[in-house]
C-alpha positions as CSV (number, residue, x, y, z in Angstrom):
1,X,0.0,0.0,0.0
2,X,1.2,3.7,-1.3
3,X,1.8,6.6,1.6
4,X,-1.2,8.1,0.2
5,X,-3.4,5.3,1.1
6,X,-2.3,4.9,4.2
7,X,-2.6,8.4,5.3
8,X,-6.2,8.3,4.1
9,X,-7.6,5.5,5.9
10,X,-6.2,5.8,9.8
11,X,-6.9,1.7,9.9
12,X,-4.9,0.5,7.3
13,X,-2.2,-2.3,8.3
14,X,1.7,-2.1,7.0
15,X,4.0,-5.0,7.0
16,X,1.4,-6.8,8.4
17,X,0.7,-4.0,11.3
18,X,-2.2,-2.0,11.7
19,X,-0.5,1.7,10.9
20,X,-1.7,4.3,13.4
21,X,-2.2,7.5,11.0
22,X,-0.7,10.2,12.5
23,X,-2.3,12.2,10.1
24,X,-5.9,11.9,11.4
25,X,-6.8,15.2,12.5
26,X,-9.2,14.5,15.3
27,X,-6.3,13.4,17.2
28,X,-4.6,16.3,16.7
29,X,-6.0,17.9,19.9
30,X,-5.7,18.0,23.9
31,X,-8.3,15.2,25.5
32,X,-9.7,17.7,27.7
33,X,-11.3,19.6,25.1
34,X,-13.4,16.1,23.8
35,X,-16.1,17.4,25.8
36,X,-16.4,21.0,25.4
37,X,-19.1,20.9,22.6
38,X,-21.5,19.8,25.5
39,X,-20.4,22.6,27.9
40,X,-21.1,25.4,25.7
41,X,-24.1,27.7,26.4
42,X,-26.9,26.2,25.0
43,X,-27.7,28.2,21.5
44,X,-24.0,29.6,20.6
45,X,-23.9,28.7,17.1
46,X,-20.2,30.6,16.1
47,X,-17.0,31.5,18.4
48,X,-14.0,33.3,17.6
49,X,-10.8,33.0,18.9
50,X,-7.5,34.3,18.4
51,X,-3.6,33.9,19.3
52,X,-1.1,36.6,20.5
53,X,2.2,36.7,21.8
54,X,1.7,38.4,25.2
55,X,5.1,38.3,26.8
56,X,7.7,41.3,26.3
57,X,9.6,39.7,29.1
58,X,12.3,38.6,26.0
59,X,11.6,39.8,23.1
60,X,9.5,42.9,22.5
61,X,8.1,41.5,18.7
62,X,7.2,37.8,17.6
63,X,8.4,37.4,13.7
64,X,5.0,35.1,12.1
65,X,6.1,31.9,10.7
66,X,5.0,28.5,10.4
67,X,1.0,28.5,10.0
68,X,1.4,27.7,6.0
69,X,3.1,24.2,7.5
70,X,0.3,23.3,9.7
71,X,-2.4,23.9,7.4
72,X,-0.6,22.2,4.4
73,X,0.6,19.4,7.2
74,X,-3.0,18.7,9.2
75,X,-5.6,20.5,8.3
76,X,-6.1,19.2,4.0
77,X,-6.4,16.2,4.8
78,X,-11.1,15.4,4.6
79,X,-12.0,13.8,7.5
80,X,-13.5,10.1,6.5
81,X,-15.7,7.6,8.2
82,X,-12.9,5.6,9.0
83,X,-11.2,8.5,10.9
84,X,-13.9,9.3,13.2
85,X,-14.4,5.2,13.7
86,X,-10.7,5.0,15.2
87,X,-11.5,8.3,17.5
88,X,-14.7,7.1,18.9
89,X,-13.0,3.8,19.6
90,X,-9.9,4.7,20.6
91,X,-11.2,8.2,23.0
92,X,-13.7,5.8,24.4
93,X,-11.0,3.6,26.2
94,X,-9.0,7.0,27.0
95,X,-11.9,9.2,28.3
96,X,-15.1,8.1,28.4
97,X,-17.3,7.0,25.3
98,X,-19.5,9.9,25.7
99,X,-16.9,12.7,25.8
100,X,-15.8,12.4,22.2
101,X,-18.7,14.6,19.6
102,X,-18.9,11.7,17.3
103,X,-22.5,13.2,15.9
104,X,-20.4,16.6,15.4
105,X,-17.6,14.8,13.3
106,X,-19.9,12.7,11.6
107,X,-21.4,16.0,10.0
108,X,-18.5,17.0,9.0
109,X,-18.2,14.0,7.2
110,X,-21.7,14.0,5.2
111,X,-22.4,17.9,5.1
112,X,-19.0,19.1,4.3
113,X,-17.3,16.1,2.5
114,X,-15.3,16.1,5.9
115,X,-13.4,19.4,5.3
116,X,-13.0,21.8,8.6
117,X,-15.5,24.3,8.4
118,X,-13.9,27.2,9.6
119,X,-11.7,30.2,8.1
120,X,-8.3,31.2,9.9
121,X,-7.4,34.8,9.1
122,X,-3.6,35.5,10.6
123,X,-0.9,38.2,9.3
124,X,1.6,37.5,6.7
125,X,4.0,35.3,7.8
126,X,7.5,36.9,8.0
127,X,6.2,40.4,9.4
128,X,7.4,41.7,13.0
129,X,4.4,42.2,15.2
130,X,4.7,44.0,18.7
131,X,3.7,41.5,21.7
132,X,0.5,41.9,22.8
133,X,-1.1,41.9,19.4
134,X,-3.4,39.5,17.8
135,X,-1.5,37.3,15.3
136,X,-4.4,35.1,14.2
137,X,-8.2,34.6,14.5
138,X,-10.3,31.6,14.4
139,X,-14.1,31.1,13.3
140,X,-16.7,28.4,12.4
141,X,-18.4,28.7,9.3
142,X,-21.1,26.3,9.9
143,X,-23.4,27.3,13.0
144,X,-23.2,23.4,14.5
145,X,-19.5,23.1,14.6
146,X,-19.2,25.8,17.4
147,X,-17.3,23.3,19.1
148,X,-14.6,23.3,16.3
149,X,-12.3,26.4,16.7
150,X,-11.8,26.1,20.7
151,X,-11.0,22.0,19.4
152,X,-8.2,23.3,16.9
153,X,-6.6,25.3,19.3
154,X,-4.0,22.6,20.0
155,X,-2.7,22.2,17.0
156,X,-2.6,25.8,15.4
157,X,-0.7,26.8,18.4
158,X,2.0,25.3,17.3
159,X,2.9,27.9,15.3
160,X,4.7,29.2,18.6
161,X,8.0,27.7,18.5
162,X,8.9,28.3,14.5
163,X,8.0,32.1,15.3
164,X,10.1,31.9,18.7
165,X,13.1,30.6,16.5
166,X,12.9,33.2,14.2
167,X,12.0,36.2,16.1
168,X,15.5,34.6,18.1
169,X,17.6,34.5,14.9
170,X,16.3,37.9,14.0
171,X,17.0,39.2,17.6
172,X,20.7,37.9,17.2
173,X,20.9,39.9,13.8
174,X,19.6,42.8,15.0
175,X,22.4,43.0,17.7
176,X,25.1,42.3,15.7
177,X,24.1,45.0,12.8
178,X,25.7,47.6,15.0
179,X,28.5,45.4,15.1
180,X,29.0,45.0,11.8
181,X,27.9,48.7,10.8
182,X,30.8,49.7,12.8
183,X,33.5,47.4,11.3
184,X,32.7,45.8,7.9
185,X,32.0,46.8,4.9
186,X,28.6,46.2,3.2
187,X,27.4,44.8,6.5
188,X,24.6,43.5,5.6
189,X,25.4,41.1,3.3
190,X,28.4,40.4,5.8
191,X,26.0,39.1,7.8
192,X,24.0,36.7,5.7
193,X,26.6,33.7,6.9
194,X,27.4,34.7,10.3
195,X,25.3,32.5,12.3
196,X,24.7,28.6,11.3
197,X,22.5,26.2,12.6
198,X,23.6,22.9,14.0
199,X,20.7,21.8,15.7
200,X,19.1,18.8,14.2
201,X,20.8,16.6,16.5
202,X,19.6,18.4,19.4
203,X,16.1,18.2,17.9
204,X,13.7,15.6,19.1
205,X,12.0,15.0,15.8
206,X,12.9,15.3,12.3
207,X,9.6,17.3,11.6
208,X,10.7,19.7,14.3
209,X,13.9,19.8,12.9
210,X,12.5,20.9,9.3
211,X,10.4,23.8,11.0
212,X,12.5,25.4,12.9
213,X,15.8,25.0,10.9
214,X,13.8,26.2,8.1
215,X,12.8,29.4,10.4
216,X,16.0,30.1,10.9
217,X,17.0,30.4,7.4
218,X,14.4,33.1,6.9
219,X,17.0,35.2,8.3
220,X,20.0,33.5,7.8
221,X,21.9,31.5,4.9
222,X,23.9,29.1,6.4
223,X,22.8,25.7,8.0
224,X,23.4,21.8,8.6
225,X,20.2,21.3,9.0
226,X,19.5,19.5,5.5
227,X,16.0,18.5,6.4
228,X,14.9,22.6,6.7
229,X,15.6,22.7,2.7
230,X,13.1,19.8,1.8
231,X,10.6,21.6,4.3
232,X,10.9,25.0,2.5
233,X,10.2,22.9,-1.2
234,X,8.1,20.7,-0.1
235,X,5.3,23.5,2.3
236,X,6.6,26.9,1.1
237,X,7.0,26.3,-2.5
238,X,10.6,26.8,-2.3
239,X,12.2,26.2,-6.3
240,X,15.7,27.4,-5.7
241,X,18.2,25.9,-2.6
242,X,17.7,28.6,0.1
243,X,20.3,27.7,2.7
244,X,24.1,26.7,2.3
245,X,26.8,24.8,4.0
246,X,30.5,23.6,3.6
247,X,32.8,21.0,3.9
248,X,33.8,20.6,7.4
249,X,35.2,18.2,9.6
250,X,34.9,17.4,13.2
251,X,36.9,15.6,16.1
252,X,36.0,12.3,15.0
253,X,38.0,12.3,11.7
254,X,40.9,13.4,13.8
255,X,40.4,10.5,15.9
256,X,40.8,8.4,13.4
257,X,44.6,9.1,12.9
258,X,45.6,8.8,15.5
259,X,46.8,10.9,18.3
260,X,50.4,11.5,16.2
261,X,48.2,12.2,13.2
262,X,47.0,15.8,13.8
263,X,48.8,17.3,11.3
264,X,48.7,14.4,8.5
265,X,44.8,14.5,9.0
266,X,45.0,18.8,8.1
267,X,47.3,17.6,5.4
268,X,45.0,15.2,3.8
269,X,42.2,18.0,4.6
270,X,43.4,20.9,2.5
271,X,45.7,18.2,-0.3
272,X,43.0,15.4,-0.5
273,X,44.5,12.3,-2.3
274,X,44.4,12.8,-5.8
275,X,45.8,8.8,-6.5
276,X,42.3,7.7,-4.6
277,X,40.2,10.1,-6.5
278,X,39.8,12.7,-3.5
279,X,40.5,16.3,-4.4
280,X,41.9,19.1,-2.4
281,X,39.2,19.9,0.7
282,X,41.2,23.9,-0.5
283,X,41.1,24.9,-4.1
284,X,40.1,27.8,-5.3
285,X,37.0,29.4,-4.6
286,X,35.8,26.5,-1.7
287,X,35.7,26.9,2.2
288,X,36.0,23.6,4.3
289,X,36.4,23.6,8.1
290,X,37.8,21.9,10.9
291,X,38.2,22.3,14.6
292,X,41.3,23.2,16.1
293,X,40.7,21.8,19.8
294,X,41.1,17.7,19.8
295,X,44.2,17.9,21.8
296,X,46.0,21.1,22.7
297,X,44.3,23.9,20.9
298,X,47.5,26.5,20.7
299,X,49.7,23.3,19.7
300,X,47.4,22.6,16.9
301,X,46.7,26.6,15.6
302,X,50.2,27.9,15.9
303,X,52.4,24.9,15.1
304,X,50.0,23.0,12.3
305,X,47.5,25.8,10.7
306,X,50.2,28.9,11.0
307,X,53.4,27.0,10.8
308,X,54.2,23.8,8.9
309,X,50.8,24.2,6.5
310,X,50.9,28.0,6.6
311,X,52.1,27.9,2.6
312,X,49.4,25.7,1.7
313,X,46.2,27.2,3.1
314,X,47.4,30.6,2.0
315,X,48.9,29.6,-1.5
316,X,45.4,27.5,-1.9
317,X,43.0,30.0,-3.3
318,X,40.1,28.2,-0.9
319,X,39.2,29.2,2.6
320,X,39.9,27.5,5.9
321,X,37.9,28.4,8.9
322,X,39.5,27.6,12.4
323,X,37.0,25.9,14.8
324,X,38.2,26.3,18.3
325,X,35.1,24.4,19.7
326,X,36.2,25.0,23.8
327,X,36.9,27.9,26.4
328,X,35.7,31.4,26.9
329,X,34.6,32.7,23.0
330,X,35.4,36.2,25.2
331,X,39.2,34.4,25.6
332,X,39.6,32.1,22.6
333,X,38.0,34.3,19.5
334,X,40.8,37.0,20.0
335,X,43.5,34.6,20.6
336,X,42.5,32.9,17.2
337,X,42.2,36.0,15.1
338,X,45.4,37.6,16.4
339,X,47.3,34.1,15.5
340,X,45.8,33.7,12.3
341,X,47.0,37.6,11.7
342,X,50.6,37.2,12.4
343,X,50.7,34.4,10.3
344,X,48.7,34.8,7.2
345,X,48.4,39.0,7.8
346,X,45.5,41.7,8.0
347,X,44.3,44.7,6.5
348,X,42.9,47.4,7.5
349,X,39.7,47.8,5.8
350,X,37.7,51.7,5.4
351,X,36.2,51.1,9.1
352,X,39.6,50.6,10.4
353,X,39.6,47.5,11.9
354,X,41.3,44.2,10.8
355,X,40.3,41.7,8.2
356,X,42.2,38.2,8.3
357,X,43.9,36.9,4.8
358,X,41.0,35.7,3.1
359,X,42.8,32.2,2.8
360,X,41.8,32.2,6.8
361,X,38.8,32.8,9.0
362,X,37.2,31.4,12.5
363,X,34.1,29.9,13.7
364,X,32.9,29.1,17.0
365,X,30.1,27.1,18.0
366,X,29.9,25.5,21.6
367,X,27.1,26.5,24.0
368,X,26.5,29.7,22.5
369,X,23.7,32.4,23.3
370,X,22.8,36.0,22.3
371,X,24.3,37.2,25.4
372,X,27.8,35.1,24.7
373,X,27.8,36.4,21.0
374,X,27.4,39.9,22.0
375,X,30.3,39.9,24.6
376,X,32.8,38.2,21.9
377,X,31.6,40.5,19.1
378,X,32.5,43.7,21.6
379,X,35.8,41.2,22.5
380,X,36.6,40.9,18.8
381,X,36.0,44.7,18.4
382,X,38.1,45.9,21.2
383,X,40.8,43.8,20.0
384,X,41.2,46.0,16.5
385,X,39.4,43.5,14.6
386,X,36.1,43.2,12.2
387,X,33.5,40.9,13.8
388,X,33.1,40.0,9.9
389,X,36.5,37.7,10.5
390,X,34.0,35.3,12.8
391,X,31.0,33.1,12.4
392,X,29.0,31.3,15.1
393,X,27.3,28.3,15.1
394,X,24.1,27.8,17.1
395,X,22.1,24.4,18.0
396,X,20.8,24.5,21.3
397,X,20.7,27.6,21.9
398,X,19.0,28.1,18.5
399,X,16.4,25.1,18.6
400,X,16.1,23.8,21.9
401,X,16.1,26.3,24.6
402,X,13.0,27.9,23.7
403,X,9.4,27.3,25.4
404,X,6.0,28.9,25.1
405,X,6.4,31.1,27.6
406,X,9.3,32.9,25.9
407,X,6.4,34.8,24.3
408,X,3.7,34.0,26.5
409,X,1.9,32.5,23.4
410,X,-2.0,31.8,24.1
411,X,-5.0,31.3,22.4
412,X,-8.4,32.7,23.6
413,X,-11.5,32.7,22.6
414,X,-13.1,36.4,22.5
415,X,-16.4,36.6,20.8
416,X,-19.6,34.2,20.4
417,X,-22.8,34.5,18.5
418,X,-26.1,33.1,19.5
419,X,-29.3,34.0,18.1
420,X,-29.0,37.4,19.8
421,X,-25.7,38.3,17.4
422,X,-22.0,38.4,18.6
423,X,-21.2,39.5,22.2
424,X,-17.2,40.1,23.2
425,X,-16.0,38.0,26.7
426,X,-12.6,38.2,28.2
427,X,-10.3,36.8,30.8
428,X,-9.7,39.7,33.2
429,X,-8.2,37.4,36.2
430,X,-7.9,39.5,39.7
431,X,-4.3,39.4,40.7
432,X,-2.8,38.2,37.4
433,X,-3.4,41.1,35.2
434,X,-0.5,39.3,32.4
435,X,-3.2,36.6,31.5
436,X,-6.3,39.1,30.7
437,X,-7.5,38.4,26.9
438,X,-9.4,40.1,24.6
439,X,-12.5,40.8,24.0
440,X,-14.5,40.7,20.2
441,X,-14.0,39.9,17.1
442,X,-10.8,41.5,16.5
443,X,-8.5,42.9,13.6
444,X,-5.0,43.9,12.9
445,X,-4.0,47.4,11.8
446,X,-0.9,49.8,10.8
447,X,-0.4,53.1,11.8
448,X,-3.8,53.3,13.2
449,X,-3.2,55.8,16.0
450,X,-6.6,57.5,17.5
451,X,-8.7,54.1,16.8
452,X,-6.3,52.2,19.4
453,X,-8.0,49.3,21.5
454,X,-5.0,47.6,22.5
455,X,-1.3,48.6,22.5
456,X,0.1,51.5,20.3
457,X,3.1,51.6,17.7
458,X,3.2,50.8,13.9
459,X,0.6,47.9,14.3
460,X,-2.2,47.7,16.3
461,X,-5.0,45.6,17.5
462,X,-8.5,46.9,16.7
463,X,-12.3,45.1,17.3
464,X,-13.5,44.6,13.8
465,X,-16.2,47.5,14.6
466,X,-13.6,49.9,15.4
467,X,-12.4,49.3,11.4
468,X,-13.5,52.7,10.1
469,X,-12.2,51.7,6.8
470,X,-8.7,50.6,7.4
471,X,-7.5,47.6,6.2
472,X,-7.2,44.5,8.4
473,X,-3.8,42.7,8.1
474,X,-5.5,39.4,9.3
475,X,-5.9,37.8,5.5
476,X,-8.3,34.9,5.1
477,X,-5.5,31.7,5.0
478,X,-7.8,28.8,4.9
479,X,-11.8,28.2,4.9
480,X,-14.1,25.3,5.1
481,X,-10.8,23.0,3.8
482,X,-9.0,25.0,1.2
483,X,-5.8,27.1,1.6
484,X,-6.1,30.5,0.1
485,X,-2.7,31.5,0.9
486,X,0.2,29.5,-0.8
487,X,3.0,31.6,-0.4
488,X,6.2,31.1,-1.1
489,X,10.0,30.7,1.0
490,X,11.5,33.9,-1.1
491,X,8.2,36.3,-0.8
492,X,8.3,35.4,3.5
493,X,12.1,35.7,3.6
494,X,11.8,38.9,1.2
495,X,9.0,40.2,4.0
496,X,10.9,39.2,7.0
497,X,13.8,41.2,6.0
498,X,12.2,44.3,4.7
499,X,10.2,44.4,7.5
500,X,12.9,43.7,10.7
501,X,12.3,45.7,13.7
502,X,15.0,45.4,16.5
503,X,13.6,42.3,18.4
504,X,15.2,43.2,21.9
């Protein structure tokens, strides 16, 4: 049986065992919310909800990514017969058989040919939004699946942790640009390389791995994270390779020489072995990197790279970029740029500061976060040279060390409609004023000072009656089991970078 088939039908077997279809969306949901359709007011017959970063506490915007992947991932897929069979019998061993809406999903099933009736509006992914803003909003289009929004809220949450990479990577740029305004030239695209991901070992799943590495790279070029490039073709329409890497080598091929054969391992590196077919790791035009560290770090940097194969990375017409993987970055950074300078040389570029030989440059990647790169940027800096001479290399700080909370992302219903119309409601919890919601049906404006209902600044948060002609940034994505937006990876990564804000 094909991968198609088996995603459609939730109870189809595979190598002779029943295959448990992740990709039935009415698991794709917390248990407790099974029995909400039977605690609504009697007679609501449409809610709205809506998510928003409402934590300044890090960062003081959230960069939108990542919805175009969930709806493309879990919410196209029609919702069958067999699907809702395997819920009712699986929920009724896990809650309680009456708990599950099976009525509810079987309607979805006959009257809409088992596509989600409900429309998600949500900004353009890729835009800086201030916290404390509504990012996305939530409604039924058919009055009996009132139940359905508050149900999805699970899953279309998710969208938290590609938006907290980002708005991280973008954070990290933003510091640095003063950085590099103040000590390369053409800065910007200086920085394009300057921070790489290495997080997909750190990652728990290779699906999370593609998300988030691929969030990254909407703000950067450079990344091992293979995985992120078949997520950008494969959900954001992606037709050209949108991240890049080199050849590098790491403490294990050392290893395998031996603890004598340091140097013939950097020799084989940059010479390769033409007689087996291997060419030079440095030839003209290519970069290839290797760290520094195995043994005795100064041993290996001033007595191997700057002494006895000095000639050969320099006369190469490639690129070798030190790795000194250990220490203080504050310490170790310096040390490595002022060694590679007396050996290989420096000029002074129109900013004054340094810049290395281009036959020689540094990377540093161990336990690094925004904080650490900041302090050995203004290390680099006060030591006469251009931060452009260094590239970092993030995993988990990158990936990993993130949570929910880092921009107190939430999703809240705000408005209901029975046969009376559409009322507002809000959380307004005495003691805990950080958790209050809001109220109505709401909308997303720019530059709509006077009209304010929440926050202030270049984008704003308006109720949907409070409009007064302005257009609402919340664009329809998907309704009643279509996606309306398809963007694609250059048109977000164009967005996110002609609309960066400072993040801090």
């Amino acid at each position: 049986m094909d991968t198609m088939s088996r995603k459609s039908d939730p109870s189809a077997t595979f190598g002779g065992v029943r295959y448990f279809a992740a990709e039935n969306p009415i698991f794709l949901t917390d248990s407790y919310k099974l029995s909400h359709w039977k605690q609504m007011r009697p007679g609501t017959q449409r809610i709205s909800e809506y998510l928003e970063a409402r934590s300044a506490k890090i960062y003081s915007f959230s960069r939108f990514f990542g919805l175009q992947s969930i709806i493309k991932r879990h919410l196209l897929t029609p919702i069958t017969h067999a699907h809702v069979d395997q819920a009712a019998a699986d929920f009724a061993r896990h809650v309680r058989p009456d708990s599950f809406n099976e009525k509810g999903w079987r309607r979805i099933v006959d009257v809409h040919g088992g596509r989600l009736p409900v429309e998600i509006r949500a900004v353009p992914e890729g835009l800086d939004i201030p916290v404390h803003n509504v990012l996305m909003q939530v409604v039924n289009t058919d009055p009996d699946a009132y139940w359905l929004p508050t149900y999805l809220e699970s899953v279309l949450q998710q969208v938290w942790a590609p938006t907290t990479v980002e708005t991280k990577s973008g954070s990290v740029r933003f510091a640095r640009a003063a950085a590099f305004e103040q000590s390369a030239e053409n800065p910007d695209a200086k920085q394009d390389f300057s921070l790489h991901d290495f997080a997909f070992r750190g990652l728990p799943s290779v699906e999370t791995a593609r998300i988030l590495g691929l969030a990254h790279l909407l703000v950067y070029f450079g990344t091992d994270t293979v995985v992120a490039l078949r997520e950008a073709e494969e959900f954001y329409n992606a037709t050209d390779v949108c991240g890049f890497s080199i050849e590098a080598g790491e403490h294990s091929e050392i290893l395998s020489w031996g603890r004598d054969g340091e140097e013939a391992y950097f020799r084989n590196l940059f010479l390769g072995r033409p007689q087996d077919g291997i060419a030079p790791g440095l030839a003209p035009g290519t970069i290839v990197a290797a760290p520094i560290d195995t043994y005795d770090m100064r041993n290996c940097l001033e007595r191997i790279v700057c002494g006895s194969l000095r000639d050969v990375i320099r006369d190469s017409g490639g690129t070798y970029v030190a790795r000194p993987d250990s220490g203080d970055p504050r310490e170790v950074v310096p040390y490595v740029l002022r060694t590679l300078a007396d050996a290989f040389g420096a000029e002074r570029n129109a900013r004054g500061y340094l810049v290395l030989h281009p036959s020689v440059r540094s990377i540093f990647g161990d336990s690094l976060d925004q904080t650490k790169i900041d302090a050995t940027d203004k290390a680099v800096l006060d030591a006469g040279f251009s931060v452009e001479n260094v590239a970092y290399g993030m995993g988990a700080g990158l990936s990993q060390k993130i949570n929910r909370d880092d921009l107190g992302f939430a999703v809240k219903a705000s408005a209901f409609e029975n046969e009376d119309g559409w009322f507002g409601n809000r959380k307004s919890i005495v003691g805990d004023p950080a958790k209050a919601s809001k109220a109505g049906r709401l909308a997303l404006v720019e530059n709509g000072e006077g009209w304010s209902d929440y926050g202030t600044g270049r984008y704003q948060t308006v109720e949907v009656e409070n409009l007064h002609g302005r257009a609402d940034l919340l664009r329809p994505v998907y309704r009643d089991g279509e996606l309306l937006v398809d963007d694609d990876f250059a048109t977000i990564r164009a967005r996110a970078r002609a609309n960066e804000q400072p993040a801090l």
